[in-house]
DOROLUM-459200 format. One line per 4 residues: for each residue x, y, z of N, C-alpha, C. Coordinates in steps of 0.02 Angstrom, whole numbers. Layout:
N
X,Y,Z,X,Y,Z,X,Y,Z  ...
end
This chain:
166
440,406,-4161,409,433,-4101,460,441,-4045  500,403,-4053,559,404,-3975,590,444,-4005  605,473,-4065,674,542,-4067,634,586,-4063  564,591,-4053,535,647,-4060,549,658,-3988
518,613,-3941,503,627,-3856,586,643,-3850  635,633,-3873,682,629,-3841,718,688,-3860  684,707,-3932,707,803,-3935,672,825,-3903  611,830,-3870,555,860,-3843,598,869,-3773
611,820,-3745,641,815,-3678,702,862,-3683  756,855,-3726,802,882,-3715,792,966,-3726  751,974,-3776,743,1053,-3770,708,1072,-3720  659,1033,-3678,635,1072,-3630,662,1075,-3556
716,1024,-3555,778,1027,-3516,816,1095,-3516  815,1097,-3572,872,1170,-3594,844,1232,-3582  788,1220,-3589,747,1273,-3586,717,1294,-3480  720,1252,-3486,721,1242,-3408,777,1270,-3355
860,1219,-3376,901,1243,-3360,915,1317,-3384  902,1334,-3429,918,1423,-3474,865,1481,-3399  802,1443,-3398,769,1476,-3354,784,1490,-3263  824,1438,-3262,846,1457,-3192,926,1465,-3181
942,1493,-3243,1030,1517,-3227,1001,1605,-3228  948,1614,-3280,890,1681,-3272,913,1714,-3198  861,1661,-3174,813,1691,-3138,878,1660,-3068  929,1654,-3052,980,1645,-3013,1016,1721,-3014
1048,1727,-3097,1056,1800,-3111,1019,1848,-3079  961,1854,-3088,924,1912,-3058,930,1908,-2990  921,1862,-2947,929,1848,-2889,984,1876,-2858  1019,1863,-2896,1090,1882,-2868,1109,1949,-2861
1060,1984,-2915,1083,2048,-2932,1041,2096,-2900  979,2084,-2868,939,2117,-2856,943,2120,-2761  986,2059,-2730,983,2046,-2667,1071,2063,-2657  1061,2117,-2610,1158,2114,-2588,1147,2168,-2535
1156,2110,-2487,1171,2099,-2422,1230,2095,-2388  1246,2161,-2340,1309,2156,-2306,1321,2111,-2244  1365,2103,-2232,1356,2051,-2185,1341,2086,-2104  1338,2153,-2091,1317,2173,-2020,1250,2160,-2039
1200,2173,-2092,1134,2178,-2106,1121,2099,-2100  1161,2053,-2112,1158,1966,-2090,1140,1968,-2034  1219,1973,-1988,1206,1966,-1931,1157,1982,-1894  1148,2049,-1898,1088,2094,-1845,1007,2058,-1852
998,2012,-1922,933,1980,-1929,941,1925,-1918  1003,1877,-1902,1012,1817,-1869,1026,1811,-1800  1056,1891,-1779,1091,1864,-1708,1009,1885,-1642  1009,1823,-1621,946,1831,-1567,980,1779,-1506
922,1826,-1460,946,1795,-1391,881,1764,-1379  929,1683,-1340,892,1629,-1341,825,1669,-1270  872,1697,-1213,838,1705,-1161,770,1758,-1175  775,1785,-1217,715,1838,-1268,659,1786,-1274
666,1746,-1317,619,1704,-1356,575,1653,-1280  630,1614,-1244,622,1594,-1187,542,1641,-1134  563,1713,-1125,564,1739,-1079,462,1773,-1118  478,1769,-1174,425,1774,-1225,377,1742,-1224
378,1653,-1218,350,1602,-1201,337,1564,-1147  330,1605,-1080,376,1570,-1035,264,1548,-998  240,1610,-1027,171,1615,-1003,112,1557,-1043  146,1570,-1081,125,1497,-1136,151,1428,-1094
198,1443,-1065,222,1355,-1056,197,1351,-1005  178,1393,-976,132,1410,-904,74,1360,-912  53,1383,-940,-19,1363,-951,-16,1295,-990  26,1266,-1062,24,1222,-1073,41,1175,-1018
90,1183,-970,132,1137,-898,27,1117,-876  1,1186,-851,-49,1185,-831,-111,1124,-851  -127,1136,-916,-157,1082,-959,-144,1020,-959  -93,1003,-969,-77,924,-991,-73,898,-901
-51,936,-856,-49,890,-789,-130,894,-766  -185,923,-800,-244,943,-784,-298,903,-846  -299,847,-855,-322,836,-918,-380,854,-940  -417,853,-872,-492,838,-874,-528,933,-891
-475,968,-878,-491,1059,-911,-480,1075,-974  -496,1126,-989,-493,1143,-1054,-483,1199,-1069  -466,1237,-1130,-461,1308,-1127,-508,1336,-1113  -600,1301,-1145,-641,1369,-1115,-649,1362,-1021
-638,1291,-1014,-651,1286,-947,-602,1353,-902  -572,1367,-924,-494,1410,-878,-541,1486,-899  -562,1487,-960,-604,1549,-987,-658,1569,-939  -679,1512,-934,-764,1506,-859,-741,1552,-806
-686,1506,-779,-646,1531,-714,-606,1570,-720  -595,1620,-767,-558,1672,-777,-505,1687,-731  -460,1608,-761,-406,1619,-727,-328,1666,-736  -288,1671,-692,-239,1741,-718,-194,1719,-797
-180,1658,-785,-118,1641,-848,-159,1634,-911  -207,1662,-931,-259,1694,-984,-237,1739,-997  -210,1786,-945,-211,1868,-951,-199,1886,-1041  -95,1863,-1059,-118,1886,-1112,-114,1834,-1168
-152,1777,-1146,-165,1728,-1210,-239,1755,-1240  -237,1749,-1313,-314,1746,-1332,-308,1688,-1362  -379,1678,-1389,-400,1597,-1394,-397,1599,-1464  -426,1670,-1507,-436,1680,-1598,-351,1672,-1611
-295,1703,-1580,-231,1689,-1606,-197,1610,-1650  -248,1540,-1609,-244,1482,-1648,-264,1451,-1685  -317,1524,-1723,-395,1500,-1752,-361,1450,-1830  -301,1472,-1854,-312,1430,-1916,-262,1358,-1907
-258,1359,-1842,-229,1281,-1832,-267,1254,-1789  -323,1268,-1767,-385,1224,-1744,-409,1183,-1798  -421,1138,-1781,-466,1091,-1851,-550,1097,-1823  -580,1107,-1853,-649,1084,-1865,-669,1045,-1903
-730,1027,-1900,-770,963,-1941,-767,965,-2015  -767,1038,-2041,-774,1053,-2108,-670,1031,-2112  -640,1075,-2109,-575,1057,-2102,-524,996,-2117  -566,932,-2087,-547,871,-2074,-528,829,-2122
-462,793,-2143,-438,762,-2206,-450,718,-2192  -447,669,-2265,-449,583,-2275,-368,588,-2272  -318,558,-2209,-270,528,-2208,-224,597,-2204  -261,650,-2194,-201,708,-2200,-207,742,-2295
-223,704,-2339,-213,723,-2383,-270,795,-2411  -265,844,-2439,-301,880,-2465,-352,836,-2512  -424,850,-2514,-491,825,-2522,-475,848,-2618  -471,898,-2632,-445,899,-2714,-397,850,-2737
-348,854,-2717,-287,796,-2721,-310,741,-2721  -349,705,-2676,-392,633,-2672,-437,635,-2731  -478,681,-2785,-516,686,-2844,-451,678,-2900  -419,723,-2890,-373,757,-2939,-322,679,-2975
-304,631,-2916,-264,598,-2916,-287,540,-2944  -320,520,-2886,-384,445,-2906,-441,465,-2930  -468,505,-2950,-534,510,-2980,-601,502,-2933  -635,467,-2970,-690,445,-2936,-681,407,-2894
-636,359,-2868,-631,324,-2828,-575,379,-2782  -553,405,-2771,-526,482,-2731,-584,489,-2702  -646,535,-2744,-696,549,-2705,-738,511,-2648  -722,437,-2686,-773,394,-2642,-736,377,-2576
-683,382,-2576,-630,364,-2510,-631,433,-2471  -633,503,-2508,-651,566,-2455,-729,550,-2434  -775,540,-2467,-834,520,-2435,-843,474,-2392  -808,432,-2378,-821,365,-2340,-766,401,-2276
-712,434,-2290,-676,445,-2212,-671,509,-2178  -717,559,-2216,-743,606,-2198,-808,599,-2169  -824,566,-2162,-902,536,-2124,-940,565,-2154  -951,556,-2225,-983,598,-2256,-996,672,-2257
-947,709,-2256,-937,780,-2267,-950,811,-2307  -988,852,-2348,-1039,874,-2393,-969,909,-2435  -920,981,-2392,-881,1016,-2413,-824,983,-2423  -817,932,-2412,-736,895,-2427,-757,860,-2484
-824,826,-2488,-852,762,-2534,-828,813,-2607  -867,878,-2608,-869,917,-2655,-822,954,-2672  -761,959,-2644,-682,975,-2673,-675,910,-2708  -662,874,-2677,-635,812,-2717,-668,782,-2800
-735,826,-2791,-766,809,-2854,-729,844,-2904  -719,905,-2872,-697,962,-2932,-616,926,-2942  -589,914,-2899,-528,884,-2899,-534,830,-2969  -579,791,-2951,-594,730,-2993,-604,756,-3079
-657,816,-3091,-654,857,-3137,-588,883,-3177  -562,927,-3132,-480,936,-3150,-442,879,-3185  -427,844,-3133,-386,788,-3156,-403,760,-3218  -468,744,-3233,-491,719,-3313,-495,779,-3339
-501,845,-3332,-478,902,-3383,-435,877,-3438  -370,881,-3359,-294,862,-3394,-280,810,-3418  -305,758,-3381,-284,711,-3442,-314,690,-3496  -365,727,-3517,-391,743,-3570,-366,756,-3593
-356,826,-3607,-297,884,-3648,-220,841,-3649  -194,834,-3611,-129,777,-3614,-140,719,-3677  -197,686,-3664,-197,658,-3702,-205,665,-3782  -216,711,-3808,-257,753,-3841,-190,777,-3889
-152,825,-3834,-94,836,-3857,-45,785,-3869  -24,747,-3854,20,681,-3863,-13,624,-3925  -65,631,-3935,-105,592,-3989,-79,638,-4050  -107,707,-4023,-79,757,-4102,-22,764,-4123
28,742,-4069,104,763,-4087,106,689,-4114  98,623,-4085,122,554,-4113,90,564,-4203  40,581,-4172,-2,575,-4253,38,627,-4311  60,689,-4300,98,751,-4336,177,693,-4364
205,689,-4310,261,642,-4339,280,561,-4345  233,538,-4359,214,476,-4402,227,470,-4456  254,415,-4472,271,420,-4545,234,366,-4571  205,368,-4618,178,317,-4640,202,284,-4694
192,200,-4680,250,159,-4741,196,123,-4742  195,109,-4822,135,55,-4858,183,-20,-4883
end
């Protein structure tokens, strides 16, 4: 069984390394870049970017020395340093309730990883969240897919090269 895993390993090493000297080749061959076409997409001026943001820092300066306001509050009072912020521009880095991780981690990943006990730890620190509870199930699903099939496959290969001595 160990010369088997250990040809197994080495050819799929090879096979691995063979695949990214590939796909380096192509890379190489398909991207050629002069160096004015470098420069001109690297060279930026700091005072641009600055001068870009300057209405943003406006308003953030504004906020944090103002704790007790808020963005819709400034929205109410339709104040000027709104002019050209919109509010949908931060929509997919707002968190909402549905949104909300156990620990930061993705709610599949917590099924996928730990199983059933994954799920029960997204349920318990999601305050019971119906849509996170129920990734993590499928997560939980997945994960015993695979290691099902893993197992499955590694039983058939130990079992294929076995030798049997009486």
């Amino acid at each position: 069984m160990k010369k088997f895993l250990f040809k197994s390993l080495s050819v799929s090493l090879a096979l691995l390394l063979l695949n990214m000297q590939s796909f380096a080749f192509n890379l190489k061959s398909t991207v050629d870049f002069t160096s004015t076409e470098i420069e001109a997409t690297t060279d930026f001026n700091d005072s641009e970017i600055y001068e870009a943001f300057a209405d943003i820092s406006t308003l953030d300066h504004y906020l944090q020395t103002n704790e007790d306001k808020t963005y819709s509050d400034l929205e109410l009072e339709d104040s000027s340093m709104l002019a050209g912020v919109s509010s949908t521009t931060t929509l997919p880095l707002s968190s909402s309730a549905s949104d909300e991780l156990a620990l930061g981690i993705p709610s599949f990943l917590w099924g996928c990883v730990f199983g059933i006990v994954g799920v029960l730890v997204v349920y318990l620190m999601t305050d019971e969240n119906k849509d996170q509870t129920k990734k993590a199930f499928f997560g939980c699903i997945a994960g015993s897919l695979i290691g099902t099939v893993l197992y499955v496959v590694v039983f058939a290969a130990a079992a294929t090269t076995a030798t049997t001595t009486y």
